[in-house]
Structures are given as C-alpha cells and as structure tokens.
DSSP file (Angstrom, degrees, kcal/mol; ACC not computed):
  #  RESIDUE AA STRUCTURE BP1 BP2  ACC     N-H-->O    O-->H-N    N-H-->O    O-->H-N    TCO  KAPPA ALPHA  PHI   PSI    X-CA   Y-CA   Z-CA
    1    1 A X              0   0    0      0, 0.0     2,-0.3     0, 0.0     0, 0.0   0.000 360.0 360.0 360.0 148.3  -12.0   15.7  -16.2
    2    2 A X        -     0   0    0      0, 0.0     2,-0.6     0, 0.0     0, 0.0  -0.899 360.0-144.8-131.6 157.9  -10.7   12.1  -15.0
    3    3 A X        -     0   0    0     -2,-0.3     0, 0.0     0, 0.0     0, 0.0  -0.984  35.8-128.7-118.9 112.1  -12.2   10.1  -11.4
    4    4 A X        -     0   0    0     -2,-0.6     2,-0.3     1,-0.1    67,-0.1   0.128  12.5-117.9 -22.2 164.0   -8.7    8.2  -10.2
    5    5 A X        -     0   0    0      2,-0.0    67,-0.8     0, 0.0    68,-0.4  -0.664  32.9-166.7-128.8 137.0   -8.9    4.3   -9.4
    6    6 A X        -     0   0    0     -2,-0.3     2,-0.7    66,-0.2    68,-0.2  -0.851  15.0-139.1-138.6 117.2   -8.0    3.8   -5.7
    7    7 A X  E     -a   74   0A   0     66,-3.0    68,-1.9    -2,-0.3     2,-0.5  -0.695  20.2-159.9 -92.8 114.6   -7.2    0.2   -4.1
    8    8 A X  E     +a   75   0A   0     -2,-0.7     2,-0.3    66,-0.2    68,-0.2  -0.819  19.7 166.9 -98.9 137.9   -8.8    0.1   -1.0
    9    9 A X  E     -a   76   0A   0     66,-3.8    68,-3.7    -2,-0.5     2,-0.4  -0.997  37.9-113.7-153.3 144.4   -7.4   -2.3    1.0
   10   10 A X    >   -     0   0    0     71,-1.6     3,-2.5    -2,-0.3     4,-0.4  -0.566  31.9-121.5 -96.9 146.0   -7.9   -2.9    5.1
   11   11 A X  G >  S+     0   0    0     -2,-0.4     3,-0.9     1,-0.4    -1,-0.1   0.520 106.4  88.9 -69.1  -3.5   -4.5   -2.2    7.0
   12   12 A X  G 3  S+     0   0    0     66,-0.3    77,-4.0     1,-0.2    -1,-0.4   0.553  76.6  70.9 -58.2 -12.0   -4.6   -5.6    8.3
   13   13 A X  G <  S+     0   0    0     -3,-2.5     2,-0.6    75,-0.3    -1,-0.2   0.555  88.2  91.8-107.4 -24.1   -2.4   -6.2    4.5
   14   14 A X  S <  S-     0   0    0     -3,-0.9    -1,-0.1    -4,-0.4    75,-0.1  -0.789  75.5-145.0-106.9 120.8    0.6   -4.3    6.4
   15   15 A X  S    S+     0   0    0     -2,-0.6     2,-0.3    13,-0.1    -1,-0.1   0.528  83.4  16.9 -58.1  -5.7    3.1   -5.9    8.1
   16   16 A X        -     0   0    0      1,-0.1     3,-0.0    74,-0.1    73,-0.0  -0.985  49.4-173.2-136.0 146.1    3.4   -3.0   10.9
   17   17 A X        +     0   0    0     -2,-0.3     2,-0.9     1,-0.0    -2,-0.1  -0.032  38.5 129.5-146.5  19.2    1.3   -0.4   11.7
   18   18 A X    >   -     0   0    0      1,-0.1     2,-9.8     3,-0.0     3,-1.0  -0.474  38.9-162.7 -85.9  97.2    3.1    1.4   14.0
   19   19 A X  T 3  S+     0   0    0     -2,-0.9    -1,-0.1     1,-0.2     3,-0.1   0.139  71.6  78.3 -60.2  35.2    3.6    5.2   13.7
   20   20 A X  T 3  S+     0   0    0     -2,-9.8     2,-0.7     1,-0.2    -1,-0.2   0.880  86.7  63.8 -82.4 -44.4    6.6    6.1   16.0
   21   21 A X    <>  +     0   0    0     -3,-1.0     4,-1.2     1,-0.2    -1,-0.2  -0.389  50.6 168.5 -77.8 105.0    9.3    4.9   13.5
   22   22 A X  H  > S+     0   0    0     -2,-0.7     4,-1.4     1,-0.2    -1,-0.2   0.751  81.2  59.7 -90.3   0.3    9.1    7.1   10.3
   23   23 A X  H  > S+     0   0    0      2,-0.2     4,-1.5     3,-0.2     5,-0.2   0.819 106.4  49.5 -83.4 -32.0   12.6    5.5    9.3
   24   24 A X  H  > S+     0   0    0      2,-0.2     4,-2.3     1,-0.2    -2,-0.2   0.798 111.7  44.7 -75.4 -21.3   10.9    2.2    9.4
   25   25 A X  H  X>S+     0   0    0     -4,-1.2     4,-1.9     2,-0.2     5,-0.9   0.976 105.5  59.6 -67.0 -63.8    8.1    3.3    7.3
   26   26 A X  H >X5S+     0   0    0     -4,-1.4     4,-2.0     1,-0.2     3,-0.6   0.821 119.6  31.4 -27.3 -82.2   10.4    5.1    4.9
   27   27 A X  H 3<5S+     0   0    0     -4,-1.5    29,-0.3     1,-0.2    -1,-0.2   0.927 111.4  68.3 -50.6 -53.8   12.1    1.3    4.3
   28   28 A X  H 3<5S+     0   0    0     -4,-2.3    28,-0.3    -5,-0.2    -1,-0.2   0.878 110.7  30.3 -28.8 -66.0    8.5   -0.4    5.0
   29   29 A X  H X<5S-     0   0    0     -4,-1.9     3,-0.9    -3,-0.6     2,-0.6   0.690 101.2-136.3 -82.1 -24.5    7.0    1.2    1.4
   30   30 A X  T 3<< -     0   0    0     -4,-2.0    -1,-0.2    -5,-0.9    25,-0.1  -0.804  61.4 -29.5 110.2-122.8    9.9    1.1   -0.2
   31   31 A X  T 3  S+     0   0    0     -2,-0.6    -1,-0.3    15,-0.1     2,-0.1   0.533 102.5 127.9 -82.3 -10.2   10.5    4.8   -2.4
   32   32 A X    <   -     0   0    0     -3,-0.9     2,-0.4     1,-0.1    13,-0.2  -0.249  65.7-132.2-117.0 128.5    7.0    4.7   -2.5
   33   33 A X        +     0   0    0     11,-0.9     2,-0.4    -2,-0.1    -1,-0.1  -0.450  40.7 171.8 -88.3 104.2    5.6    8.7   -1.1
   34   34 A X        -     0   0    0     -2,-0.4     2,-0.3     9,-0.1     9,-0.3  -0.752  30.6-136.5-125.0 176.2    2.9    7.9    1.4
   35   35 A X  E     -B   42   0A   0      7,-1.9     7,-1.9    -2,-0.4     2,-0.4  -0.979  14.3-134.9-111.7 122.0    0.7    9.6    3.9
   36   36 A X  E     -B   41   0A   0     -2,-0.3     5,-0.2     5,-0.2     2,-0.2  -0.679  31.6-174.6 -87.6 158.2   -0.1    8.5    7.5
   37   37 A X        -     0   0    0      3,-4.3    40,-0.0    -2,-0.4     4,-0.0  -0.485  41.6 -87.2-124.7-171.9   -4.0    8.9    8.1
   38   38 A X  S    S+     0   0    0      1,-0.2    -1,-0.1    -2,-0.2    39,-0.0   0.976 118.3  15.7 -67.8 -45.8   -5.8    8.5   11.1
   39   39 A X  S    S-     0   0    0     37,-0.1    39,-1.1    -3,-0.1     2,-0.4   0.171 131.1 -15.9-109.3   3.1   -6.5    4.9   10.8
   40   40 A X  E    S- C   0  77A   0     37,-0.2    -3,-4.3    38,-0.1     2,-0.3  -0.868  86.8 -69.8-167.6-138.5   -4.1    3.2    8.1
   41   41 A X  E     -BC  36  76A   0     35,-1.8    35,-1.7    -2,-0.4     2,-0.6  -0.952  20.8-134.1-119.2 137.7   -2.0    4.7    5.3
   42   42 A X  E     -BC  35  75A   0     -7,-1.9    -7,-1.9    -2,-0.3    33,-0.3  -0.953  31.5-157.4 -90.9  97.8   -2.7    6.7    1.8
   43   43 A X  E     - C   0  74A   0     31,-2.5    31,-0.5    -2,-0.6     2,-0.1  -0.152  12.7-165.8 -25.4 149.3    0.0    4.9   -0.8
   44   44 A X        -     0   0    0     29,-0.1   -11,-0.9   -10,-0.1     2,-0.3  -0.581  24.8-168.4-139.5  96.0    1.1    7.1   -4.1
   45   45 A X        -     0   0    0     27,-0.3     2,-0.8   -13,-0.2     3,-0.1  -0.561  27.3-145.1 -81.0 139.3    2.7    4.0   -6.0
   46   46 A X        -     0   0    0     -2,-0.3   -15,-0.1     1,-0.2   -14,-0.1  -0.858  18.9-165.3-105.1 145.1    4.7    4.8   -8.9
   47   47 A X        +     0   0    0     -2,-0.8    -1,-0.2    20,-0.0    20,-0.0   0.747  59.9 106.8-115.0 -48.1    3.5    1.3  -11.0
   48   48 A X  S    S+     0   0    0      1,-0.2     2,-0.5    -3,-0.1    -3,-0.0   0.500  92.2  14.5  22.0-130.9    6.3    1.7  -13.5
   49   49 A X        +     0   0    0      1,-0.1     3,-0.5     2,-0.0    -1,-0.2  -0.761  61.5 174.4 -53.6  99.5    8.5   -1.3  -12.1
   50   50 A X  S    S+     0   0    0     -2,-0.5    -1,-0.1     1,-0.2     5,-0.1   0.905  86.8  50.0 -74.4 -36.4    6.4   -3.4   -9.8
   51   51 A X  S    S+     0   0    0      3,-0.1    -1,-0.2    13,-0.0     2,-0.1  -0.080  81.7 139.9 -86.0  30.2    9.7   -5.9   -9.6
   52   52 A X    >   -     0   0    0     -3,-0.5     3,-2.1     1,-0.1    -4,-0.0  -0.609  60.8-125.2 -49.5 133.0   11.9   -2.9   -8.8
   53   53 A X  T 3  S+     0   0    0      1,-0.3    -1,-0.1    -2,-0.1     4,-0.1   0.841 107.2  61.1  -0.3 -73.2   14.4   -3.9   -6.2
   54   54 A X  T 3  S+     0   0    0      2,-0.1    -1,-0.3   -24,-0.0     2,-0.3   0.419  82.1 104.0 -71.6   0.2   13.5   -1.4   -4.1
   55   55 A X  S <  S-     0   0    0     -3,-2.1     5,-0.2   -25,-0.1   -25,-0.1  -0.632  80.9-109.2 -73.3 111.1   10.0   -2.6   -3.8
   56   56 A X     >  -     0   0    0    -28,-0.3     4,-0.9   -29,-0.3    -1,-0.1  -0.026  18.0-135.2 -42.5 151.7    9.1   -4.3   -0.7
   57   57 A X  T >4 S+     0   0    0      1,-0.2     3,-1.1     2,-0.2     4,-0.5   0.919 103.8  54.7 -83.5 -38.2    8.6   -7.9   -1.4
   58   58 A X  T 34 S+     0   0    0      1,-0.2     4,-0.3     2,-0.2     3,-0.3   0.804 111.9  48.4   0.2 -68.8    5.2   -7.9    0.9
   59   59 A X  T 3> S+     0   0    0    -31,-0.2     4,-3.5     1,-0.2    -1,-0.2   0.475  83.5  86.1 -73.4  -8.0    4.1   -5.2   -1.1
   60   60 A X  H <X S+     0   0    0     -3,-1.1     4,-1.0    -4,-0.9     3,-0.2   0.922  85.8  51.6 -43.5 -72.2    4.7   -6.4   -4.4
   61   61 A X  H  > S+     0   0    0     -4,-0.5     4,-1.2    -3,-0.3    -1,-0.2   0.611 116.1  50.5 -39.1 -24.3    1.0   -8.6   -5.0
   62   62 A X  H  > S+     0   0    0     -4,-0.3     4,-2.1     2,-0.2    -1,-0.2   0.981 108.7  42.5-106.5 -34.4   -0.5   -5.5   -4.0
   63   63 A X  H  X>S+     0   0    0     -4,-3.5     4,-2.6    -3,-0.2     5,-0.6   0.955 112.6  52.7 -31.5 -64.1    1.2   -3.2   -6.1
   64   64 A X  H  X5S+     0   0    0     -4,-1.0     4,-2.0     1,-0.3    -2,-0.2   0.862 115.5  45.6 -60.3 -73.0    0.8   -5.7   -9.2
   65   65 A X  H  <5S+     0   0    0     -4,-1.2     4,-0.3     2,-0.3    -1,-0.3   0.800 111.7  49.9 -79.9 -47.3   -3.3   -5.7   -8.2
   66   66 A X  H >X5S+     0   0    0     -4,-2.1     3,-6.6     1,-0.2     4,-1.7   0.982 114.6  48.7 -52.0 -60.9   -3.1   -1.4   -7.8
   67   67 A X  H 3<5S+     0   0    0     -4,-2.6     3,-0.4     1,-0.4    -2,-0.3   0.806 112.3  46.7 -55.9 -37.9   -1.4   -1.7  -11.5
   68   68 A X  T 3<<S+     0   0    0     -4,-2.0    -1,-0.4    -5,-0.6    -2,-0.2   0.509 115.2  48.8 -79.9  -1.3   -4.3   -4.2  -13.1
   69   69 A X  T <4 S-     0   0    0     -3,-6.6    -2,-0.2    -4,-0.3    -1,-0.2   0.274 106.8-133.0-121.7  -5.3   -6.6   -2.2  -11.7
   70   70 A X     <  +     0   0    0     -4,-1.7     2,-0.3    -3,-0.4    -3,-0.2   0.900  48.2 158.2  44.0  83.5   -5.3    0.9  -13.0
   71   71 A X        -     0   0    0    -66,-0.2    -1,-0.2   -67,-0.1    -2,-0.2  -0.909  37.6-155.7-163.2 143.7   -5.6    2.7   -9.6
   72   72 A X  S    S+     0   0    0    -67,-0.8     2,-0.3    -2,-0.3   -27,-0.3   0.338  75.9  31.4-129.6 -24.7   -3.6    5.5   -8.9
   73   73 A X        -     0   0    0    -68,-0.4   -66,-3.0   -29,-0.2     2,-0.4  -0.878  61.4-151.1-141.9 160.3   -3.6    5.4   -4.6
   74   74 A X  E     -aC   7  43A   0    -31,-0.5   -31,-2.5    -2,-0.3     2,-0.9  -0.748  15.9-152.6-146.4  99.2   -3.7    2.3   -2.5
   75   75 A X  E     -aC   8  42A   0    -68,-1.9   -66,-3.8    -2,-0.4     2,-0.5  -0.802   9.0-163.4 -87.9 115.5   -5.4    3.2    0.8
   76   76 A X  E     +aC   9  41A   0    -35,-1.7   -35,-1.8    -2,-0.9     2,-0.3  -0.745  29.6 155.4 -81.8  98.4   -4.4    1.1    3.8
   77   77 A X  E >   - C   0  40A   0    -68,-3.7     3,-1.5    -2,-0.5   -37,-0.2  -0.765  51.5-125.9-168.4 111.8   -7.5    1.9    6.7
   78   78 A X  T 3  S+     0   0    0    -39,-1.1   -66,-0.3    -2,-0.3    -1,-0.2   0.502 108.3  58.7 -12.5 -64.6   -8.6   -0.5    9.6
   79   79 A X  T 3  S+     0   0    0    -69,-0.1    -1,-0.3   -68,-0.1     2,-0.2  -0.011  87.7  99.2 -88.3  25.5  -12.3   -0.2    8.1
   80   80 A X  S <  S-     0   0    0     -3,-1.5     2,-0.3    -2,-0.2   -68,-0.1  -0.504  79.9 -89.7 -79.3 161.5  -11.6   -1.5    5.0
   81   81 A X        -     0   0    0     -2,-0.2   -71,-1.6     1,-0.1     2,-0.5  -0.634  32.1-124.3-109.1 159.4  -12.0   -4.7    3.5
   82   82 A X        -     0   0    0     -2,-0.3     2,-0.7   -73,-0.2    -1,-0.1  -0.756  20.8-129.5-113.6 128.3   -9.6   -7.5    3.6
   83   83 A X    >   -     0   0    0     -2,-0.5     3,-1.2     4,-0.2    -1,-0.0  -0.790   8.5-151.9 -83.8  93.9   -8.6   -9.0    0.5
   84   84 A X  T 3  S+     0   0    0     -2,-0.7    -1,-0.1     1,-0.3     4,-0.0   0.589  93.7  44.6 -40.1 -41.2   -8.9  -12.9    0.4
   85   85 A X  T 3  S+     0   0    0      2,-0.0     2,-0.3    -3,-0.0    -1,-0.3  -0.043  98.9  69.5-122.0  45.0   -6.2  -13.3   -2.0
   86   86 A X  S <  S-     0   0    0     -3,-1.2    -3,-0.1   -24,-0.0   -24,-0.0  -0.975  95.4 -89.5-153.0 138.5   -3.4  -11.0   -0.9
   87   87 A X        -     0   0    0     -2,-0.3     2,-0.3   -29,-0.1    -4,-0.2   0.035  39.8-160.5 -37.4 166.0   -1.2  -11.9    2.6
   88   88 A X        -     0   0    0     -6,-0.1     2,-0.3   -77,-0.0   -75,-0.3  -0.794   6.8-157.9-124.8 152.1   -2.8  -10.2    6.3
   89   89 A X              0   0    0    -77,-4.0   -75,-0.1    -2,-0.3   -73,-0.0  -0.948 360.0 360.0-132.9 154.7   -0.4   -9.9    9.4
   90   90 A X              0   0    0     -2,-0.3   -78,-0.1   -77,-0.1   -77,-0.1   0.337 360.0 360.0 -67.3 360.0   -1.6   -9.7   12.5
C-alpha cells in the first residue's frame, strides 16, 4: 500500500478561474488531465518534463514544487493556502 503526495495549493495560484470555457482550460493546464471541483481544480501532472513546451509558463514553479515534493496531484481550492513563494492573480 502507498499514501500519494498532494500539493495543495489555494486557487488564488491560477490565472483564471472561470468555468464556462473548457477550451481555455484545456490550453490553461497545458496536456495536463484535470478535474473541475466545486471550488478550484484537481491537477494529474505528468512531472516527466517540467520545461516541456507545452507546459504553461505560469504553471511551471508549481509543477517544479509538485515534482520536489514528489506529489502526485496538485489541488487548486479557494480554501487552501497561498503559497508565499509562487505567483497569485487576482
């Protein structure tokens, strides 16, 4: 049996949070296969290549953080805490 790593991270860390557009999300996360929740997002980052191209550049530092932290999901959710040393948008 294994317990997953998760980066919790508060949704203030993404630059849009609106759910109409799912083509904007699609580009937003990059390839990256994600979930909308009620309140933020569930990430499943493939860590491979952080500097892939296709990675948003925004999302890069937090990828590179999931991947040092060897954590397997990155949940994006209003009640989360905001990380001092990674960008916020308003």
């Amino acid at each position: 049996m294994a317990i997953a790593k998760c980066l919790d991270l508060s949704i203030s860390h993404v630059p849009t949070t609106d759910h109409s557009g799912y083509p904007l999300f699609k580009s937003l996360f990059g390839n990256h296969r994600y979930c909308v929740a009620d309140y933020g997002f569930v990430v499943f980052p493939c860590l491979d290549d952080v500097q892939d191209d296709t990675n948003p550049k925004w999302l890069i530092p937090i990828l590179e953080k999931a991947k040092k932290s060897n954590c397997i999901l990155i949940n994006f959710d209003m009640d989360a805490p905001v990380d001092k040393t990674l960008k916020t948008y308003e």
